[in-house]
C-alpha positions in Angstrom: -59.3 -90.5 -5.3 -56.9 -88.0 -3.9 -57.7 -84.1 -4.5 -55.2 -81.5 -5.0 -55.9 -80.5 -1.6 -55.0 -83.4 0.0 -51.7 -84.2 -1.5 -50.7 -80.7 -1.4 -48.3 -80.2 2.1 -49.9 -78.5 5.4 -47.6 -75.5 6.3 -45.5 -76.3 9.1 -46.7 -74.4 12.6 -44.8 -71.9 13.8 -42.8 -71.4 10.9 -40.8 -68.0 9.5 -40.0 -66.4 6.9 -36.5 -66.9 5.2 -34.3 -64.2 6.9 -31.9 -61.6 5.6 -28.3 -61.6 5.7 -26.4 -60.6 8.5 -25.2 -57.5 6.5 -28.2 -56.4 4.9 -28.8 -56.4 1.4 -26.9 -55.0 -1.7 -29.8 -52.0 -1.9 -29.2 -50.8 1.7 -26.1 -50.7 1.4 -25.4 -49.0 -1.6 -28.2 -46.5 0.1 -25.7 -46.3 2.4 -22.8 -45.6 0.9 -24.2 -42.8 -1.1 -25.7 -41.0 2.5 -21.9 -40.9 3.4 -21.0 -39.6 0.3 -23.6 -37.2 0.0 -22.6 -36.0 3.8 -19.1 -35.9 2.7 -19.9 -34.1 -0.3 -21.7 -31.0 1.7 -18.8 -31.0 4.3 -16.4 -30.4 1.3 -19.1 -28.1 -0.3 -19.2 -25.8 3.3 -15.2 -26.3 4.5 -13.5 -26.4 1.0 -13.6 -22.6 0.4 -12.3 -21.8 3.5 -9.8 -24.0 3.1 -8.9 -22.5 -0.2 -8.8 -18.9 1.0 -7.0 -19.8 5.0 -3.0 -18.9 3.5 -4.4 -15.7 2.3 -5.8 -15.0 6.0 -2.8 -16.1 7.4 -0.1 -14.5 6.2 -2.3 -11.4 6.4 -2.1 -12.2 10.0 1.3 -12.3 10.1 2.5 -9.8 7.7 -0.4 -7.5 7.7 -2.6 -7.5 10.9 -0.1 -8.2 13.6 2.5 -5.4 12.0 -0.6 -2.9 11.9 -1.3 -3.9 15.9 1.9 -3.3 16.6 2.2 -0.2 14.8 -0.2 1.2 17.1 0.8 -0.1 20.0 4.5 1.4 19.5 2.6 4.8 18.6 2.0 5.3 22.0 5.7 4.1 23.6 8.5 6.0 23.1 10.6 3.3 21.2 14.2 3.1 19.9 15.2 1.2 16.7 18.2 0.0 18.6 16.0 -1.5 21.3 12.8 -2.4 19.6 11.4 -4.1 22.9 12.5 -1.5 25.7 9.3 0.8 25.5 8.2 3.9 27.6 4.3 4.6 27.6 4.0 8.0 26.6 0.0 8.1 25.8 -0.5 10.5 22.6 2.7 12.4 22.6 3.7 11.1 19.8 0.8 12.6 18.2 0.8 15.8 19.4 4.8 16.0 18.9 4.0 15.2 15.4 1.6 17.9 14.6 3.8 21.0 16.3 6.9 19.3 13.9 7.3 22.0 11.0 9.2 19.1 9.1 5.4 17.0 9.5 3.4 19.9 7.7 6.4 20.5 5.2 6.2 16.8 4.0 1.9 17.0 4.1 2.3 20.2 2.2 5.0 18.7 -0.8 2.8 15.5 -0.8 -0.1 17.5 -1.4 1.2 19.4 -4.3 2.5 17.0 -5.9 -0.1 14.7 -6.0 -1.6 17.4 -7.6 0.9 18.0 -9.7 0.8 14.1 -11.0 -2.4 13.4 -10.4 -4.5 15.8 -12.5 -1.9 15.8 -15.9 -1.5 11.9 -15.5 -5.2 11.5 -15.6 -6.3 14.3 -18.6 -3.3 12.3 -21.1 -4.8 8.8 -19.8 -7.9 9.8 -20.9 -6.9 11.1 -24.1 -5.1 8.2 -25.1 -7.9 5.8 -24.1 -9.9 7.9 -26.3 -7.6 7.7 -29.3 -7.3 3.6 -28.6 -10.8 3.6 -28.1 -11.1 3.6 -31.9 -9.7 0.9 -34.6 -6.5 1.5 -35.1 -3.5 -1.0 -36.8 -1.7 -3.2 -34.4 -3.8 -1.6 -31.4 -2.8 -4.6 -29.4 0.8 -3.5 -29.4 0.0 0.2 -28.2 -2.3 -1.4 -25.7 1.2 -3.4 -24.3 3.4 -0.7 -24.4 1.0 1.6 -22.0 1.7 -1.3 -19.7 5.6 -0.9 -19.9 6.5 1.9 -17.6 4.5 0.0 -15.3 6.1 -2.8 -15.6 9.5 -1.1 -15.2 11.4 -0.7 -11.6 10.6 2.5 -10.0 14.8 2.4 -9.4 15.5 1.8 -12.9 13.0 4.5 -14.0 14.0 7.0 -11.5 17.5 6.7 -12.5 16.9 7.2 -16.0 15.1 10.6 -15.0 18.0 11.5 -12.2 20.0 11.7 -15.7 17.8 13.0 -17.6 17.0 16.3 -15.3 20.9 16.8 -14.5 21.8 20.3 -14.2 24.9 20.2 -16.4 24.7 16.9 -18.8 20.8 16.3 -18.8 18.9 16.3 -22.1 16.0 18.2 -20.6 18.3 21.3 -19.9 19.8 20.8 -23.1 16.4 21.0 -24.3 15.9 24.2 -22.6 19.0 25.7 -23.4 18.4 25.1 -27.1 15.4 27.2 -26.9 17.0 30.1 -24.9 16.2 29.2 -21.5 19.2 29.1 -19.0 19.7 25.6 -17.2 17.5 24.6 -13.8 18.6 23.2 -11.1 15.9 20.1 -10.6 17.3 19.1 -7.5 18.0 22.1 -5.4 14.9 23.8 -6.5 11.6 23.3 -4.8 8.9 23.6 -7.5 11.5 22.1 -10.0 12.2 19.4 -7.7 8.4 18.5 -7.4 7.6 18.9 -11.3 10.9 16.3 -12.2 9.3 14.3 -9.4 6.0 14.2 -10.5 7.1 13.9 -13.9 8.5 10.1 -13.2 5.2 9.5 -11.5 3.3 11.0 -14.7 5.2 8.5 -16.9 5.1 5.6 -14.9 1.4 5.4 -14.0 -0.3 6.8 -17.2 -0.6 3.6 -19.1 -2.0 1.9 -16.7 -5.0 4.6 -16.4 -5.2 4.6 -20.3 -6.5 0.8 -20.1 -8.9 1.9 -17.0 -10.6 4.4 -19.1 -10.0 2.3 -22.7 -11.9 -0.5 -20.9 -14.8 1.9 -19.8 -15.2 3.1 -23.0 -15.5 0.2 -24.6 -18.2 -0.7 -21.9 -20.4 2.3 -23.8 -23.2 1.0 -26.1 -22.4 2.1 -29.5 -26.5 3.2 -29.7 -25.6 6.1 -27.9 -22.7 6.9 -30.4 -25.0 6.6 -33.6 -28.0 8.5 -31.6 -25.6 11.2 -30.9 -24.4 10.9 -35.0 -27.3 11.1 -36.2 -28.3 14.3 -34.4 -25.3 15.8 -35.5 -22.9 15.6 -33.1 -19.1 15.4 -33.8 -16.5 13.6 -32.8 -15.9 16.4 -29.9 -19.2 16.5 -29.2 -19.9 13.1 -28.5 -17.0 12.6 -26.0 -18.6 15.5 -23.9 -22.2 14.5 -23.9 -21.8 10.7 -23.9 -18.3 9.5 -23.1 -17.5 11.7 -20.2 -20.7 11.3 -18.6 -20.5 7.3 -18.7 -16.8 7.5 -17.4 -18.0 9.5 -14.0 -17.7 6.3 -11.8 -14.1 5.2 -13.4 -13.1 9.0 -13.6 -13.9 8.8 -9.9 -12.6 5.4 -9.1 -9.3 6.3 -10.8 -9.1 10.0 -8.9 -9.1 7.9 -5.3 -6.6 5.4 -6.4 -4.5 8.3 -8.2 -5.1 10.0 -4.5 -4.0 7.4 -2.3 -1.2 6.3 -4.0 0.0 10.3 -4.4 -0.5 10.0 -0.8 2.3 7.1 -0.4 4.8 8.0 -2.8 7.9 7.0 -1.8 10.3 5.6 -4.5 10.9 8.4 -6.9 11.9 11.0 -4.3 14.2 9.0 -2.5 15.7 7.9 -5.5 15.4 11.1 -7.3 18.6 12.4 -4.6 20.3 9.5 -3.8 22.8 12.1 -2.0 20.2 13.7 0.3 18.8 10.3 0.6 15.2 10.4 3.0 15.3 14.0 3.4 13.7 14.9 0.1 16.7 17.8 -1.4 18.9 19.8 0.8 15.9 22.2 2.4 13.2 19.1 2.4 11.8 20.6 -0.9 10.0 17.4 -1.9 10.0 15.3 1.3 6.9 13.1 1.3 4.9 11.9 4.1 6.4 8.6 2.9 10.0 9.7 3.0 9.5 11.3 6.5 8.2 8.2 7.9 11.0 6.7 6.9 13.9 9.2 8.0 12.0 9.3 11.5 11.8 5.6 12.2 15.4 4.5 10.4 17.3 7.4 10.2 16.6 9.2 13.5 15.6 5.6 14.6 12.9 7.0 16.3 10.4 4.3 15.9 7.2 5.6 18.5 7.2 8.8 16.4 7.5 6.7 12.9 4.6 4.4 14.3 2.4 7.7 15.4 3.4 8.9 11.5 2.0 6.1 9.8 -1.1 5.9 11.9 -1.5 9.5 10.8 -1.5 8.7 7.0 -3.9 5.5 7.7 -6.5 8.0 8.9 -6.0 10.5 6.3 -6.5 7.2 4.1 -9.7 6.6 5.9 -10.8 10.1 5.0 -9.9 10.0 1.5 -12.4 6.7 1.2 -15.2 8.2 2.8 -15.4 11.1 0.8 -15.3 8.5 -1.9 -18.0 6.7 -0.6 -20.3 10.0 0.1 -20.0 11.1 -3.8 -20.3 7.7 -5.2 -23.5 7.2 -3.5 -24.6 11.3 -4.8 -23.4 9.9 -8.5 -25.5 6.7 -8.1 -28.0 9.0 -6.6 -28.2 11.2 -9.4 -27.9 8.6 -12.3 
């Protein structure tokens, strides 16, 4: 009788194993597909950004770096608007011719005062009318908008406006004046009349937008220190000495450099502010900015080596004004 193990068939010598498929399986490659994936993935993860950000960086290149270079290449040429690319290597000159110029220290001296002039009154109303927005007030969205408005206005339109509004003869501020018993000024012939109508346009145009600076900052302020400070008696007054003021030091201070370097730059309102005296700043330069004698040296006098040597001259005082930021931010953080 026959046993299992003798009808059962003898494995065949030298035999294989059933082989794979040319291509592999299905597993390895899907396993396959998602390592390229995954490596595509990580170079769009690394490259992607830079991708995103590359038209910034290049028409800084264009419109920012290379313009800059130039700049200070020209600074040290002696270089005619008229022919841009005939240039005469003249070192520092330029410099040096800049600082013995009377007209230079005239326009540092008007730029100086009347960033003072704008700065400091701009930034005592912006804080006050933060404070005053700071509480609940009806429709406070819509006073919040209009602080934006003269920002958002022209600097020609707005300077126009004030032109007509500081005339000698028809404006309504001397009508004003004259109401009250004072005799009529002459805004643009005057110096320190010329600068106060000038900073006055610079006053109304950039308040607003230090309002919502400060509004934003105060509303940054935990109200704990508000009800501390009411419960221990403090008024209103009070507590905007010993708690709001204090926790605004870093906007105060970030607001003072911007106010700064744009005071530094102004440019608009006093070139506007004469249209008939043009980039001189008023018949005797009363309120010629470093701005507008930039401009009057390189296209006016077409003088562009001296021009070039003037805005390098600013960009360092630029530099100045952020490191004396940095040193006092560092003391306040210091000190906090």
């Amino acid at each position: 009788m026959a046993t299992r193990s003798d009808t059962a068939a003898s494995p065949v010598k030298g035999g294989a194993a059933p082989g794979r498929p040319p291509g592999g399986s299905p597993t390895d490659k899907e396993a396959k597909r998602r390592a390229k994936l995954s490596r595509r993935w990580q170079r769009d993860a690394r490259w992607s950004p830079y991708a995103f950000v590359s038209p910034f960086f290049l028409l800084f290149a264009a419109f920012g770096l290379f313009p800059l270079l130039y700049t200070g290449w020209a600074s040290l040429h002696q270089v005619e608007l008229t022919a841009p690319t005939d240039m005469n290597w003249v070192g520092l000159k330029n410099y040096t011719r800049i600082f013995d110029d009377d007209f230079f220290w005239n326009a540092a001296q008007n730029t100086l005062t009347i960033g003072i002039i704008s700065t400091v009154p701009q930034l005592m109303i912006a804080m006050g009318i933060a404070h005053i927005l700071n509480y609940k007030l009806r429709a406070s969205t819509f006073y919040r908008v209009a602080m934006l408005a003269p920002y958002a206005t022209s600097i020609a339109a707005a300077t126009l406006v004030f032109v007509l509004l500081f005339g000698r003869d028809y404006g309504m501020i001397n009508w004003a004046l004259g109401a009250v018993g004072i005799d009529p000024i002459a805004w643009q012939d005057d110096k320190w009349p010329g600068q106060i109508a000038v900073s006055t346009i610079i006053i109304w145009r950039w308040t607003g937008y230090n309002a919502l600076i400060y509004l934003a900052a105060m509303q940054a302020i935990p109200q704990d220190l508000y009800e501390s400070a009411a419960l221990d008696g403090a008024s209103r007054w009070k507590q905007f000495l010993h708690v709001t003021l204090p926790s605004l030091r870093p906007t105060i201070l970030f607001t003072v450099v911007v106010s700064t370097i744009g005071a530094s730059q102004v440019f608009g309102e006093p070139l506007l502010f004469d249209p008939n005296k043009g980039a001189s700043g008023g018949a005797e330069h009363q309120f010629q900015t470093l701005g507008l004698y930039l401009y009057e040296q390189g296209w006016v006098n077409q003088h562009l080596g001296r021009a070039s040597a003037i805005a390098w001259t600013m960009f360092a005082i630029l530099i100045v004004i952020g490191l004396i930021n940095h040193v006092i931010s560092r003391r306040l953080r210091a000190s906090s």
